[in-house]
C-alpha positions as CSV (number, residue, x, y, z in Angstrom):
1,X,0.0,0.0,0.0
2,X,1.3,3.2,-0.7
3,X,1.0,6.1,2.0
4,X,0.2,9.6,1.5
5,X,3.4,12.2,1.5
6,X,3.5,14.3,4.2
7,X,4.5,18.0,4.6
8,X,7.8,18.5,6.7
9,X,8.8,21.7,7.9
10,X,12.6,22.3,8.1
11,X,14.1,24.8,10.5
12,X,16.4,27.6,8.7
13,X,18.9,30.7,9.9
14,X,18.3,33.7,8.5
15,X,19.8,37.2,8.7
16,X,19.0,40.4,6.6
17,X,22.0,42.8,7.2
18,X,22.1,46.2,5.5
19,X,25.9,47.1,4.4
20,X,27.9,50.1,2.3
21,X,27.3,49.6,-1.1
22,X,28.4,49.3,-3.7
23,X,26.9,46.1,-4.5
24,X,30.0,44.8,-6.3
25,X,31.7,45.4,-3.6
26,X,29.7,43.0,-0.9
27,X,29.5,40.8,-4.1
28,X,33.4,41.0,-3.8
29,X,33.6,40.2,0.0
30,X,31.3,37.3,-0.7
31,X,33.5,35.1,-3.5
32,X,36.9,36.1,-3.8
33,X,39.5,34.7,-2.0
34,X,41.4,37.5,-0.8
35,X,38.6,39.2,0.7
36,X,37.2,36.2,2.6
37,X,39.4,35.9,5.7
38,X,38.7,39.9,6.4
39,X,35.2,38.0,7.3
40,X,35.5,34.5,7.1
41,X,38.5,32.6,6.6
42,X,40.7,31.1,4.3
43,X,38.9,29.6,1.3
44,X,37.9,29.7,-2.3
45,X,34.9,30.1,-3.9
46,X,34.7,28.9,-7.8
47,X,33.6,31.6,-9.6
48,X,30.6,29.3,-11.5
49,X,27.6,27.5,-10.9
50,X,29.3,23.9,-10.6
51,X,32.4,25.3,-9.2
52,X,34.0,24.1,-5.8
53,X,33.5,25.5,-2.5
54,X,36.4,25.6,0.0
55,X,36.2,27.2,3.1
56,X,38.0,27.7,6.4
57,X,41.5,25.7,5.4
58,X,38.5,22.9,4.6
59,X,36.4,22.8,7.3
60,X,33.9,23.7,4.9
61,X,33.2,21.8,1.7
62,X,30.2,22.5,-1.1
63,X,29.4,23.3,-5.0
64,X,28.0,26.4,-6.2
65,X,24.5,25.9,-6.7
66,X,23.4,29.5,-8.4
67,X,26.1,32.2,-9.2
68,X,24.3,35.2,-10.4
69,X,26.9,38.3,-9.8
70,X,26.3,40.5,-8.2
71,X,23.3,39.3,-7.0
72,X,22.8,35.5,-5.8
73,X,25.5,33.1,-4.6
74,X,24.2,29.4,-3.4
75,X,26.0,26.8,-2.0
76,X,25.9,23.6,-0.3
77,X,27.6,23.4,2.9
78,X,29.7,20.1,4.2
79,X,31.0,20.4,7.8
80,X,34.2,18.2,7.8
81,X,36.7,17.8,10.2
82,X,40.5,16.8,9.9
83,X,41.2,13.8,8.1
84,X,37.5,13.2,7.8
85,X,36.7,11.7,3.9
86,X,33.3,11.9,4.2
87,X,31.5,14.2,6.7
88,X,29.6,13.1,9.5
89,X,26.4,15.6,9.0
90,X,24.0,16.3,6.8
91,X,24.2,18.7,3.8
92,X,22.9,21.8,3.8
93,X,22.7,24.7,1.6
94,X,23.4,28.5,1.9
95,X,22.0,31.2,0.0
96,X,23.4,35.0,-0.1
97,X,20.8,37.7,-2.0
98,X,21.9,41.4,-2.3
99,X,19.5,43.8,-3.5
100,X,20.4,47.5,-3.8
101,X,18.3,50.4,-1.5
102,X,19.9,53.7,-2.2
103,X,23.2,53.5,-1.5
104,X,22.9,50.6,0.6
105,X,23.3,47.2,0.1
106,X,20.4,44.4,2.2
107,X,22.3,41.1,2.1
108,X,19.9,38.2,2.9
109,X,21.2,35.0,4.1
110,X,19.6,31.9,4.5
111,X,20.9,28.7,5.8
112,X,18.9,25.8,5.6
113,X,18.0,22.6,6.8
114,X,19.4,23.3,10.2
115,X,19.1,20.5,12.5
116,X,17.3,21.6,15.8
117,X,20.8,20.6,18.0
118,X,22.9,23.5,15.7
119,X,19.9,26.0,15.4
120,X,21.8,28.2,18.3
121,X,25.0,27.3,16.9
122,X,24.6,28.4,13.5
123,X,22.6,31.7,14.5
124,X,25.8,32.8,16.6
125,X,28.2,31.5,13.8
126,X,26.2,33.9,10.9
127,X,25.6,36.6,12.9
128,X,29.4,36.7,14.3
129,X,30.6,36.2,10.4
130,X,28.1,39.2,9.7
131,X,29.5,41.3,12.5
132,X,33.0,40.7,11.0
133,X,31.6,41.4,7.5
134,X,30.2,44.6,8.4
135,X,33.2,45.7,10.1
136,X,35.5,45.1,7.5
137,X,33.4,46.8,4.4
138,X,32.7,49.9,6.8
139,X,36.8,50.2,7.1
140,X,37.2,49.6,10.8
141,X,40.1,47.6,12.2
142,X,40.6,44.2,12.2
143,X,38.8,42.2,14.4
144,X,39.2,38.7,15.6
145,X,36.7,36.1,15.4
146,X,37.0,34.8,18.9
147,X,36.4,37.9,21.1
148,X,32.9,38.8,18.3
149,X,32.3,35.5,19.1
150,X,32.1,35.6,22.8
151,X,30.1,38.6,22.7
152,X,27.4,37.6,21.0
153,X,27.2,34.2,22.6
154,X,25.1,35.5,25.0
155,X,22.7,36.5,22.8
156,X,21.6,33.0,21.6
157,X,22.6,31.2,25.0
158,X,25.8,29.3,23.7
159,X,28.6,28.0,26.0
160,X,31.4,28.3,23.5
161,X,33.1,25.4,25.5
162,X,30.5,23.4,24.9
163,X,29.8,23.2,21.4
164,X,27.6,20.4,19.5
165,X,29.3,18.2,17.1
């Protein structure tokens, strides 16, 4: 007997963040190398729909699902750790949208499926990237990742020593 499909609602991050424009310019911070440790880390981005994802000395591993410049970037997203050949979680997929509002730039990002045991996790991991993001296209100093972190641990009740895996 065959059953009737259900409808399954899937938890997701998302963050609208308005930033200095020009939009090729947050396009820029987004997908090339050079730009994405001021933000990020260390990591590539293939310029293409298809094209390899590599991010965080390989922490993070996906293919560009929809590269629309300056506009949409899509990937999946493959949590590995060292040595790891396959990863131990579940693919998801990430999804950055600019739009252009005067001279501002809203940057929507969307991360989805998130599994309930990371939904803290990943809110405190976007909005800390943000942060950074923000920061470095506004021209301020340098900041590192860990003390951004800290701070806005708080906000989504996450004991950085703690962390699910």
């Amino acid at each position: 007997m065959n059953s009737k499909g259900e409808i399954v609602k899937i938890s997701a991050v998302r963050f609208e963040r308005t930033l200095p424009g020009p939009v090729e310019r947050v396009w820029d911070f987004l997908t090339r190398a050079d730009l994405l440790p001021a933000w990020y880390g260390n990591g590539t981005i293939e310029p293409r729909a298809g094209g390899s994802v590599t991010l965080m000395d390989g922490h993070i591993k996906g293919i560009v699902t929809q590269f629309q410049p300056p506009r949409l970037l899509a990937y999946t997203w493959n949590v590995f750790y060292p040595g790891e050949a396959v990863s131990q979680h579940s693919e998801t997929y990430l999804q950055f949208e600019l739009s252009v509002r005067g001279t501002d730039i809203v940057l929507v990002l969307t991360h989805f499926p998130i599994p309930p045991r990371f939904e803290k996790q990943t809110s405190l991991g976007w909005h800390t990237y943000l942060d950074l993001m923000d920061a470095a296209l506004r021209g301020r100093p340098a900041q590192e990742r860990g003390p951004v972190m800290q701070a806005n641990a708080a906000l989504y009740d996450v004991d950085l020593n703690n962390l699910q895996r």
